[in-house]
C-alpha positions as CSV (number, residue, x, y, z in Angstrom):
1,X,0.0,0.0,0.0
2,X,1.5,3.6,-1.1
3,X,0.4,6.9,0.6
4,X,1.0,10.2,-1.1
5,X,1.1,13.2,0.8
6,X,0.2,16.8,-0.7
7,X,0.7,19.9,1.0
8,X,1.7,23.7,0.2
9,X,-1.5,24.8,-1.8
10,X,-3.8,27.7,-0.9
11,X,-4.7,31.1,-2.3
12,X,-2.4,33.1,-3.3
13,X,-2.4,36.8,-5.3
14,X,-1.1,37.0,-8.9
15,X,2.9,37.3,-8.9
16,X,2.7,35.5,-6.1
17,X,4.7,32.2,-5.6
18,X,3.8,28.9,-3.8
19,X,5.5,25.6,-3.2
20,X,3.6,22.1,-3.4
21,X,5.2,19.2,-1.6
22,X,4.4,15.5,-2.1
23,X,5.6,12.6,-0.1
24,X,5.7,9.3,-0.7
25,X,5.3,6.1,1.6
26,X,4.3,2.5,1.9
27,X,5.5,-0.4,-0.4
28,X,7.8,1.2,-2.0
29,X,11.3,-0.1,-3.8
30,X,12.3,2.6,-6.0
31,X,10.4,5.8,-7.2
32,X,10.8,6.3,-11.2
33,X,9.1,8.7,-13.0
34,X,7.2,11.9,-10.6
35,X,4.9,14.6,-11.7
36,X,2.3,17.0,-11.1
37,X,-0.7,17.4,-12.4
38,X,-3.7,19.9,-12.7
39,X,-7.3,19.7,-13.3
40,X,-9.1,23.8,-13.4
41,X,-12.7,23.4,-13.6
42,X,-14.5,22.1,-16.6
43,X,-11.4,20.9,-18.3
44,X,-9.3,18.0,-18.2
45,X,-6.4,16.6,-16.3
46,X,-3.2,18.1,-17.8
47,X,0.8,17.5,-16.6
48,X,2.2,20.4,-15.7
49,X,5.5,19.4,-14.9
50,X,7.9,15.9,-14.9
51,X,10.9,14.6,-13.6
52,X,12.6,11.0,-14.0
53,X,14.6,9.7,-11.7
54,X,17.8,10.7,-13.7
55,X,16.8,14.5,-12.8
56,X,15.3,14.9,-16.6
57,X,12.5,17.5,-16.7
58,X,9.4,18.1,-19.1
59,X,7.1,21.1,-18.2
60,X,3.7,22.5,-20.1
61,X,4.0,25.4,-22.3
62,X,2.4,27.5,-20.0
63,X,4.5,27.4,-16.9
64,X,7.9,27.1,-18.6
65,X,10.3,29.7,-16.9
66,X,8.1,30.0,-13.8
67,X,7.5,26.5,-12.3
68,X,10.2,24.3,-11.5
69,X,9.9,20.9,-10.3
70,X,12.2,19.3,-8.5
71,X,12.9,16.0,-5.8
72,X,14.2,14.4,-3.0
73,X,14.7,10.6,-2.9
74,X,16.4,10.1,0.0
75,X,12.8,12.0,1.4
76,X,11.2,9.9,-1.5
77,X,9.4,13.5,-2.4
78,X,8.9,15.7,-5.1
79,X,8.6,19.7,-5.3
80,X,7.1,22.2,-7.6
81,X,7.8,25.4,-6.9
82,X,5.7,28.1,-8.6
83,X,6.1,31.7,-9.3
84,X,4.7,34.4,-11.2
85,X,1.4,32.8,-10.7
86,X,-1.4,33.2,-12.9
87,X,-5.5,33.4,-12.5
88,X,-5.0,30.8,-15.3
89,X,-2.9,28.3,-12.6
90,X,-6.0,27.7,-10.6
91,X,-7.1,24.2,-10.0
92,X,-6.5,21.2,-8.3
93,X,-2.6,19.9,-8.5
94,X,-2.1,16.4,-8.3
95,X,0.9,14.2,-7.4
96,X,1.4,10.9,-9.2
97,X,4.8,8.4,-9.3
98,X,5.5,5.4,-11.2
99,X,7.5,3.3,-8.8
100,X,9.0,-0.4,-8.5
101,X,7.0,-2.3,-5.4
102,X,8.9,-4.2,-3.3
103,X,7.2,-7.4,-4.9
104,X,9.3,-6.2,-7.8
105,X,6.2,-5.0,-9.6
106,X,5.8,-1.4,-12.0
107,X,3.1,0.6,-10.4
108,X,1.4,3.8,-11.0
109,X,0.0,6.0,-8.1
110,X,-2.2,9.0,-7.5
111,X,-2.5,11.7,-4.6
112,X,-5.3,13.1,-3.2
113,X,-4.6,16.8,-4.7
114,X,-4.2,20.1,-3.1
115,X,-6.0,23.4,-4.6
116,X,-4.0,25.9,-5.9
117,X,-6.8,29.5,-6.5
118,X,-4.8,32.6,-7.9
119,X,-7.1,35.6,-7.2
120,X,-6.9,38.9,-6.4
């Protein structure tokens, strides 16, 4: 069993900056691939931002140069620090990880998700 552990959303002003934690626990071998996630209302699921266990990262169009994800695997977490935010960044931000089980198994998990609401 895998717990994922969100934290560091809230409502913040635009230009303001905000830093989402997730931490990982449970049956866990190795941690792969880790990302985040966002789903505003009335649209769909999108990645925001990636990172593989090598330390490569992919981000969406619309937060290059101001989001910046990053992680921790002797913490088995992963960061996303945002800045500059935009009205347009509002949603829910989820965590997910592909991982190795200690069964030896591939697995793919999801977090609860924290809301992130840029408004003035």
């Amino acid at each position: 069993q895998v717990q994922l552990v969100e934290s560091g959303g809230g409502l913040v002003q635009p230009g303001g900056s905000l830093r989402l934690s997730c931490a990982a626990s449970g049956s866990i071998f190795r941690i792969n691939g880790m990302g985040w996630y966002r789903q505003a209302p009335g649209k769909e699921r999108e990645l925001v931002a990636g990172i593989t266990r090598g330390g490569s990262t992919d981000y969406a169009d619309s937060v290059k140069g101001r989001f910046t994800i990053s992680r921790d695997d002797a913490k088995n977490t992963v960061f996303l620090q945002m800045n500059s935010l935009k009205p347009e960044d509002t949603g829910v931000y989820y965590c997910n990880v592909d991982y190795r089980t200690n069964s030896g198994h591939i697995a793919n998990y999801w977090g609860q998700g924290t809301q992130v609401t840029v408004s003035s």
